[in-house]
N, CA, C and O atoms as CSV, one atom per row, in Angstrom:
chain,resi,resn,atom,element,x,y,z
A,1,UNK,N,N,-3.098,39.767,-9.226
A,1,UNK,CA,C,-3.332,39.286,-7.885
A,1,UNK,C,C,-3.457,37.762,-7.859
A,1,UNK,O,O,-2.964,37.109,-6.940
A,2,UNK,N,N,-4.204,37.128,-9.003
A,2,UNK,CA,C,-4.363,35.605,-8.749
A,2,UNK,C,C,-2.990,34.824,-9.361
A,2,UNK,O,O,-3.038,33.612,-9.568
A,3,UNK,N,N,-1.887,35.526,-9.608
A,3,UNK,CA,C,-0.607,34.893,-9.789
A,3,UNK,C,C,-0.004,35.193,-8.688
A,3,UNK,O,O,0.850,34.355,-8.397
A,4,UNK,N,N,-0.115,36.196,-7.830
A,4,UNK,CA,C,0.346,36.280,-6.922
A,4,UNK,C,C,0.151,35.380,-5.689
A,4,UNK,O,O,1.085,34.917,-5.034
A,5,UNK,N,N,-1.259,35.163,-5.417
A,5,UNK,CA,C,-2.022,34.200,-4.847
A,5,UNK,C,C,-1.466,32.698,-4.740
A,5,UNK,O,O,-1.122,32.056,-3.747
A,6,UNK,N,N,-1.499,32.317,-6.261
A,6,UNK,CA,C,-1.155,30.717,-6.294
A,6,UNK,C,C,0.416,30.386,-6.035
A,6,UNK,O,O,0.767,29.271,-5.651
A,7,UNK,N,N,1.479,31.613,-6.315
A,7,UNK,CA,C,2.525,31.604,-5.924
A,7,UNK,C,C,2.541,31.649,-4.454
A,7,UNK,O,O,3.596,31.083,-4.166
A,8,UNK,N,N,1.927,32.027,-3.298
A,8,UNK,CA,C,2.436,32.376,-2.499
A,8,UNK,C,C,1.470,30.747,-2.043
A,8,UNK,O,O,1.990,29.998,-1.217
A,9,UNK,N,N,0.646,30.522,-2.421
A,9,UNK,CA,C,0.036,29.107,-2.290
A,9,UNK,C,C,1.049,27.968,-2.375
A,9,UNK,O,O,1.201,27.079,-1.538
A,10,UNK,N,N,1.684,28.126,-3.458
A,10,UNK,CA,C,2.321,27.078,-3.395
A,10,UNK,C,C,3.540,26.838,-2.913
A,10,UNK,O,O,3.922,25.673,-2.809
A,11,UNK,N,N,4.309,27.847,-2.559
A,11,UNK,CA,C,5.145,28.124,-1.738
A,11,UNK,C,C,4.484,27.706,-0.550
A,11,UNK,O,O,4.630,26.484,-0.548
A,12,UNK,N,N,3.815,28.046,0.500
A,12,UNK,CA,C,3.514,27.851,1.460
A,12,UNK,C,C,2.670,25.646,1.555
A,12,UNK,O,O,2.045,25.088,2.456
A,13,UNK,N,N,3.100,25.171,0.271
A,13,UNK,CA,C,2.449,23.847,0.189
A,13,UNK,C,C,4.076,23.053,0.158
A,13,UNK,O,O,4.406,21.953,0.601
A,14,UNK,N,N,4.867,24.078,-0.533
A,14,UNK,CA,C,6.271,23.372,-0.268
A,14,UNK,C,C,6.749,23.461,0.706
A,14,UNK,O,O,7.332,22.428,1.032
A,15,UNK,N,N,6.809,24.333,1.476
A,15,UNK,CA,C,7.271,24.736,2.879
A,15,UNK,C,C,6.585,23.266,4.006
A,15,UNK,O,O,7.161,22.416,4.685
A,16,UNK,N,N,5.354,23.518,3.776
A,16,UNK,CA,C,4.624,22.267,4.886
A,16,UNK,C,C,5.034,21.036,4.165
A,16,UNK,O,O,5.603,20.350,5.013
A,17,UNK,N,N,5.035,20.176,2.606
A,17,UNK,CA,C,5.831,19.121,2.653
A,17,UNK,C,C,7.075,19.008,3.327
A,17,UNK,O,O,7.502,18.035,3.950
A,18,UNK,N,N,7.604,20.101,3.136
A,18,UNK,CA,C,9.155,19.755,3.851
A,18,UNK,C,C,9.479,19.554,5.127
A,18,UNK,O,O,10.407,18.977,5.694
A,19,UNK,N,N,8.296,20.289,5.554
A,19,UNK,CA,C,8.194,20.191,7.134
A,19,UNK,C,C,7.873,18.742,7.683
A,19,UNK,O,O,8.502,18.118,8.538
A,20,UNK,N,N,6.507,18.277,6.839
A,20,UNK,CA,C,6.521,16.815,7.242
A,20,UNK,C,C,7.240,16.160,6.703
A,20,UNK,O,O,7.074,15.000,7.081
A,21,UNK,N,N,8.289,16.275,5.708
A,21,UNK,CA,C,9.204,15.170,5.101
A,21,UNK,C,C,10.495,15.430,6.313
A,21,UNK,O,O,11.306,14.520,6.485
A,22,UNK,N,N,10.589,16.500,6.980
A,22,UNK,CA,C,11.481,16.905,8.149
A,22,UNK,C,C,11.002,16.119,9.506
A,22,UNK,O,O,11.828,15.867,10.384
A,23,UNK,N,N,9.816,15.797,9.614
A,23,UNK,CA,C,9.479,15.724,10.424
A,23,UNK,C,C,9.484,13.966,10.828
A,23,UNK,O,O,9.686,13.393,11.899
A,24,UNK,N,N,9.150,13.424,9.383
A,24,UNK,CA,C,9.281,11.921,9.534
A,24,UNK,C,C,10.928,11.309,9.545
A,24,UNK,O,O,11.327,10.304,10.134
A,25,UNK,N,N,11.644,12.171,8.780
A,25,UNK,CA,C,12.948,11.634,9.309
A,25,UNK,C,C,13.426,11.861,10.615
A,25,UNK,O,O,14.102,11.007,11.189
A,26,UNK,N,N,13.070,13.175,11.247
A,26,UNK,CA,C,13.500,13.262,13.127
A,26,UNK,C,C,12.710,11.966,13.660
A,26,UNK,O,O,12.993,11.623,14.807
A,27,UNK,N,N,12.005,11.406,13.148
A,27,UNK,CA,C,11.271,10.210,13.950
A,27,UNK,C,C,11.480,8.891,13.546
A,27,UNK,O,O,11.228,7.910,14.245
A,28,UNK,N,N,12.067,8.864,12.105
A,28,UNK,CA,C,12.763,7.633,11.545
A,28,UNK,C,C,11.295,6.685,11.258
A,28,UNK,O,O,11.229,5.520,11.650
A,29,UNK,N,N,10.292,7.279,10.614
A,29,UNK,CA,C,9.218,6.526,10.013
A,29,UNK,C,C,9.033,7.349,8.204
A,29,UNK,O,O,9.468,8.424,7.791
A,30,UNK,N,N,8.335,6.434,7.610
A,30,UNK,CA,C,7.989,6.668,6.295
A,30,UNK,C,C,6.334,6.695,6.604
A,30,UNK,O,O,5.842,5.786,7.273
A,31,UNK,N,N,5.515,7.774,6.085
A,31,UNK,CA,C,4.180,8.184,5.955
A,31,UNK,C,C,3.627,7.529,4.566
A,31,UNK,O,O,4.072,7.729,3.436
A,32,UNK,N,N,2.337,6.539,5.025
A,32,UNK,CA,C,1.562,5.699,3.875
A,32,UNK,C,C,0.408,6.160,3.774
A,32,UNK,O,O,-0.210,6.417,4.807
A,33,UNK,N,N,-0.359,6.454,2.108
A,33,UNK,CA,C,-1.902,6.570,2.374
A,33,UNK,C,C,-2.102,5.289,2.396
A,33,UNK,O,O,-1.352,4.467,1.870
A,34,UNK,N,N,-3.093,5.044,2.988
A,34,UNK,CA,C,-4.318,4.069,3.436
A,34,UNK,C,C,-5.166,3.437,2.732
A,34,UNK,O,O,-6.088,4.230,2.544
A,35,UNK,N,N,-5.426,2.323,2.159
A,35,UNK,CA,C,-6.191,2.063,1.584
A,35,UNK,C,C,-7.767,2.294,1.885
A,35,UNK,O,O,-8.695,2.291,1.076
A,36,UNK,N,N,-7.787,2.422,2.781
A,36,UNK,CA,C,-9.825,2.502,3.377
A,36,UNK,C,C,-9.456,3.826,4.431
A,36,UNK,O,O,-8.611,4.068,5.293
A,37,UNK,N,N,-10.627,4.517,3.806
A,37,UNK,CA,C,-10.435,6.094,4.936
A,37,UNK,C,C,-11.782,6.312,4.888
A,37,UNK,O,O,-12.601,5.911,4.061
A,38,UNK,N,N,-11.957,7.131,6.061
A,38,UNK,CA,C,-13.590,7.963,5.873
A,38,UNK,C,C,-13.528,8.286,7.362
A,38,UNK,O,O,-12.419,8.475,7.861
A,39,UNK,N,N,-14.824,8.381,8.250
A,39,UNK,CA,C,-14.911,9.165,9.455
A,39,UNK,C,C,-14.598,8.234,10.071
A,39,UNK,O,O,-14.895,7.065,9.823
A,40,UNK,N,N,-13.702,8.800,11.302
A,40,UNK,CA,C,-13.045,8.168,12.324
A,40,UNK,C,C,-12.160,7.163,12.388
A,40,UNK,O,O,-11.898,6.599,13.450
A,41,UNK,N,N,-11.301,6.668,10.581
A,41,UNK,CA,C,-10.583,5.784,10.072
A,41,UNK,C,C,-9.706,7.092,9.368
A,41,UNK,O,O,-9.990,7.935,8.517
A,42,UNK,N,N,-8.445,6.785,10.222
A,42,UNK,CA,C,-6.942,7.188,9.612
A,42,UNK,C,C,-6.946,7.066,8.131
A,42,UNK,O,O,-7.258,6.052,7.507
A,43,UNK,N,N,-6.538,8.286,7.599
A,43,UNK,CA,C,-6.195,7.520,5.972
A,43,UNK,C,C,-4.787,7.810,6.012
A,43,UNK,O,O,-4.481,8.643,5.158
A,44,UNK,N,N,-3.904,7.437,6.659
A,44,UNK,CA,C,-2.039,7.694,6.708
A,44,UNK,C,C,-2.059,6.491,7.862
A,44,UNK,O,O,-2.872,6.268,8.759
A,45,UNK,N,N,-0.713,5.742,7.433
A,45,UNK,CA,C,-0.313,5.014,8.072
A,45,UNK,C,C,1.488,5.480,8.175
A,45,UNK,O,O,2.088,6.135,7.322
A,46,UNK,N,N,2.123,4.875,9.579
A,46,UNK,CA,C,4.002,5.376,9.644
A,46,UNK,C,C,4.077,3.715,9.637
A,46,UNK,O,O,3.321,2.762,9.824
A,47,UNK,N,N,5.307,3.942,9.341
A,47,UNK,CA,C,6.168,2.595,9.470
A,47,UNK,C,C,7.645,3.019,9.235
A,47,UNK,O,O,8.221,3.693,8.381
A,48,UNK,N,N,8.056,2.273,10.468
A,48,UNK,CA,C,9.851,2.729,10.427
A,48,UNK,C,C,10.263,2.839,8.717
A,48,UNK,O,O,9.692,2.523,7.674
A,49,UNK,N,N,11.468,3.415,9.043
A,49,UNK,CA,C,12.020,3.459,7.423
A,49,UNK,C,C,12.532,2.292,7.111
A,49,UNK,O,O,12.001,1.945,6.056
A,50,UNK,N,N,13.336,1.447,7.497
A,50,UNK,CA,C,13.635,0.314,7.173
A,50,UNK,C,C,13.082,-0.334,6.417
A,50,UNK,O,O,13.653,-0.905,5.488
A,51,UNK,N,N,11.671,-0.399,6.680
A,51,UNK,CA,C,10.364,-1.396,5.744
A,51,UNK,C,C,10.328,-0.497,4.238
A,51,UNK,O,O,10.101,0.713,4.207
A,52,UNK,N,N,10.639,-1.469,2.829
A,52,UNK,CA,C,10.523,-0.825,1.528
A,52,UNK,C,C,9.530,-0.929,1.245
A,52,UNK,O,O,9.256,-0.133,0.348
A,53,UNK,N,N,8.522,-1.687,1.608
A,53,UNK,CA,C,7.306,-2.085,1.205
A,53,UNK,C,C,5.927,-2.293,2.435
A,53,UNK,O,O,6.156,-3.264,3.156
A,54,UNK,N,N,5.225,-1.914,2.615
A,54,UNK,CA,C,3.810,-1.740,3.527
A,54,UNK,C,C,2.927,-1.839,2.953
A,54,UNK,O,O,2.668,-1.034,2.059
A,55,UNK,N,N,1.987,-3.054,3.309
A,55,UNK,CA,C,1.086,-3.921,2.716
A,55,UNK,C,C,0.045,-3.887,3.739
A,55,UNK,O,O,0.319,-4.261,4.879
A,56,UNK,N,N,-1.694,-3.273,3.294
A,56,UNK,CA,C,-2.866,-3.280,4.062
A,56,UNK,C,C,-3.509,-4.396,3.823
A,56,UNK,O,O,-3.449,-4.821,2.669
A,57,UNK,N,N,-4.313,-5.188,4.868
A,57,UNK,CA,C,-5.321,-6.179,4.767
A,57,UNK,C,C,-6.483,-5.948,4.107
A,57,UNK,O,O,-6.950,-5.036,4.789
A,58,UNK,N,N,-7.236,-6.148,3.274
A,58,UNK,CA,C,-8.222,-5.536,2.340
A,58,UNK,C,C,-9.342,-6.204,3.582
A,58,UNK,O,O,-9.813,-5.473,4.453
A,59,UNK,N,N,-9.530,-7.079,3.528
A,59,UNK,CA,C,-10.295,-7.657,4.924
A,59,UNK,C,C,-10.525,-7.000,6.012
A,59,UNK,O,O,-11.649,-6.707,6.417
A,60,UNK,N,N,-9.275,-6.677,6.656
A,60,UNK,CA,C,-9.026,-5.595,8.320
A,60,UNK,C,C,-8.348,-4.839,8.042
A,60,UNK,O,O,-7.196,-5.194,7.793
A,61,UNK,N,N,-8.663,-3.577,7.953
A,61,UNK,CA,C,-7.458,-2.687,7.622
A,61,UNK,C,C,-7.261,-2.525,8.600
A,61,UNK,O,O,-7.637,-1.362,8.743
A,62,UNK,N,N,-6.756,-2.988,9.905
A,62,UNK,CA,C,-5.781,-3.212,10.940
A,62,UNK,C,C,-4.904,-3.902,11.139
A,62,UNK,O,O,-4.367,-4.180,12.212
A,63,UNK,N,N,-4.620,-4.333,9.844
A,63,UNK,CA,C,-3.382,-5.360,9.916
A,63,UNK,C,C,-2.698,-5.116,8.535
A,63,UNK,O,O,-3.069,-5.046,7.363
A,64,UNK,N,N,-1.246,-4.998,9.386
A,64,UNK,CA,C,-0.164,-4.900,7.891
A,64,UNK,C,C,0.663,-5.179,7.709
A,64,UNK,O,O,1.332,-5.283,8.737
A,65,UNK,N,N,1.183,-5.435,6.814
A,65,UNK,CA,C,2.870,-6.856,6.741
A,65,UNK,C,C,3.697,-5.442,5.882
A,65,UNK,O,O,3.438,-4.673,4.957
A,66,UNK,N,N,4.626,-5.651,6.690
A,66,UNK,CA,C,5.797,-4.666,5.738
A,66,UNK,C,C,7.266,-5.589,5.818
A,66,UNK,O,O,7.639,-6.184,6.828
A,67,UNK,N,N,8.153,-5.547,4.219
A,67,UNK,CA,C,8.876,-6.021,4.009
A,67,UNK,C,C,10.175,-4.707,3.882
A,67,UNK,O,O,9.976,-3.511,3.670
A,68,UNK,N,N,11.722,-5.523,4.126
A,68,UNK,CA,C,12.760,-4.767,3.605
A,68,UNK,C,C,13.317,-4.778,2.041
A,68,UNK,O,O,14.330,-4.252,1.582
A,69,UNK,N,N,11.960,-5.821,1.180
A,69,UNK,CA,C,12.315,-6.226,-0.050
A,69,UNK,C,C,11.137,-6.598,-0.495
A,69,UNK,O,O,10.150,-7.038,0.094
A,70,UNK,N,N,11.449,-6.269,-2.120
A,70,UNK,CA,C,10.434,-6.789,-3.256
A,70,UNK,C,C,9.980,-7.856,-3.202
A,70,UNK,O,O,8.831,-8.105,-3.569
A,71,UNK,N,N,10.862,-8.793,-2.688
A,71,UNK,CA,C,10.261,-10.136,-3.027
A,71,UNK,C,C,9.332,-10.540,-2.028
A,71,UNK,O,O,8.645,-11.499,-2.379
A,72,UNK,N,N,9.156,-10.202,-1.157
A,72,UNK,CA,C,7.316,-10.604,-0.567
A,72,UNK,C,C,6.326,-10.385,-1.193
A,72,UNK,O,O,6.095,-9.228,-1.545
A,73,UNK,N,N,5.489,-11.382,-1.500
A,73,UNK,CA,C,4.097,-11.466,-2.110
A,73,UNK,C,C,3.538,-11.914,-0.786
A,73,UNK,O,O,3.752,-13.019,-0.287
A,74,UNK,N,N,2.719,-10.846,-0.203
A,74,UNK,CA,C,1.755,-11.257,0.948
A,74,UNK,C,C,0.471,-11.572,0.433
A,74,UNK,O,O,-0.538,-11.609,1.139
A,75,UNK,N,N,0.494,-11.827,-0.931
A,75,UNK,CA,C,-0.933,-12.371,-1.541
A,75,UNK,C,C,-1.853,-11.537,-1.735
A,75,UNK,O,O,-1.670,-10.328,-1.598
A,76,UNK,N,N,-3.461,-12.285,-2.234
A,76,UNK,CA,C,-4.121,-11.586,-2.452
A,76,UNK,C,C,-5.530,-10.401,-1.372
A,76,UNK,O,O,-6.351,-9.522,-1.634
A,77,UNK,N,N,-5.050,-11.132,-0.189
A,77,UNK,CA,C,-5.838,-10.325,0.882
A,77,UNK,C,C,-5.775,-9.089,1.354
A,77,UNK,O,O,-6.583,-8.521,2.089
A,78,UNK,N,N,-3.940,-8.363,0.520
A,78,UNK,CA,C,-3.518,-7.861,0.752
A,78,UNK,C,C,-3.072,-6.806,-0.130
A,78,UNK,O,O,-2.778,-7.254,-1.239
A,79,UNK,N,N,-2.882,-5.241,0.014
A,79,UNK,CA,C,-2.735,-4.412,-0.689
A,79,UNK,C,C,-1.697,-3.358,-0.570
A,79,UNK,O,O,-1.388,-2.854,0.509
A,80,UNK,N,N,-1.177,-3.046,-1.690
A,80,UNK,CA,C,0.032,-2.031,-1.218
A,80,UNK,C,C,-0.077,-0.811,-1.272
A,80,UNK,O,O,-0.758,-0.235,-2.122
A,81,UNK,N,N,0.573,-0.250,-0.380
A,81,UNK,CA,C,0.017,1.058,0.081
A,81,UNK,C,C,1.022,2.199,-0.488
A,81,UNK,O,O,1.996,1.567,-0.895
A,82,UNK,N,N,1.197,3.289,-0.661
A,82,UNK,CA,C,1.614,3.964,-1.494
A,82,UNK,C,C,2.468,5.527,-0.286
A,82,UNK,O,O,1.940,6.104,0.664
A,83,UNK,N,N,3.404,5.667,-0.690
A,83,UNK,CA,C,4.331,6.658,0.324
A,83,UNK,C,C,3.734,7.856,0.280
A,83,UNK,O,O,3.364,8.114,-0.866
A,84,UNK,N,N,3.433,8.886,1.243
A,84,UNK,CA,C,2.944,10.203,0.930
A,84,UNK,C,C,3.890,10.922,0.293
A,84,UNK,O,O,3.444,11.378,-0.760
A,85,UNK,N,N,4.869,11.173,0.474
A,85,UNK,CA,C,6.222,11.630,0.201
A,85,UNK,C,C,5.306,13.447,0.605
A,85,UNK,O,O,4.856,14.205,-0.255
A,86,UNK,N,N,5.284,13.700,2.262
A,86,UNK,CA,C,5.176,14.431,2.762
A,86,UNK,C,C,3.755,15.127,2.076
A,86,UNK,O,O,3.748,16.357,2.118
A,87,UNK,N,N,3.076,14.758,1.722
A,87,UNK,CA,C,1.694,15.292,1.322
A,87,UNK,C,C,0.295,14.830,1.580
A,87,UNK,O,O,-0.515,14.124,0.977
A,88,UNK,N,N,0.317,15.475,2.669
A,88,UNK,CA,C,-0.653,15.021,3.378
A,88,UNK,C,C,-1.388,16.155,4.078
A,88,UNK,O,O,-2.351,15.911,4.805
């Protein structure tokens, strides 16, 4: 029964990534965790797909610089944020 269980678990964990990895391309954004989360603070951020890179303010996490390339260094105030790749 508990192989049966985690199979049908994880099946049903691939099914919902795909759904939100389905879901951010019908909308043409890429899903970010957050650097600062807790109650009543988002820990996922979207940003069109275009942007390769999405960078949080360690200061305000209300502010964020996203680039179409590596080569931005938005410095040290600033932190990079990491793709869910639908797991969330």
């Amino acid at each position: 029964m508990n192989v049966m269980y985690h199979m049908n678990a994880n099946t049903a964990a691939t099914h919902q990534r795909i759904a939100n990895l389905r879901s951010e391309s019908i909308r043409g954004v890429n899903t970010y965790h957050t650097a600062q989360s807790g109650i009543g603070v988002s820990d996922m951020a979207e940003a069109d797909m275009r942007w390769d890179n999405v960078y949080q303010n360690t200061a305000d996490s209300s502010i964020f610089v996203a680039s179409e390339s590596c080569g931005l260094e938005p410095g040290v105030d600033f932190g990079s944020l990491t793709r869910t790749n639908g797991q969330y």
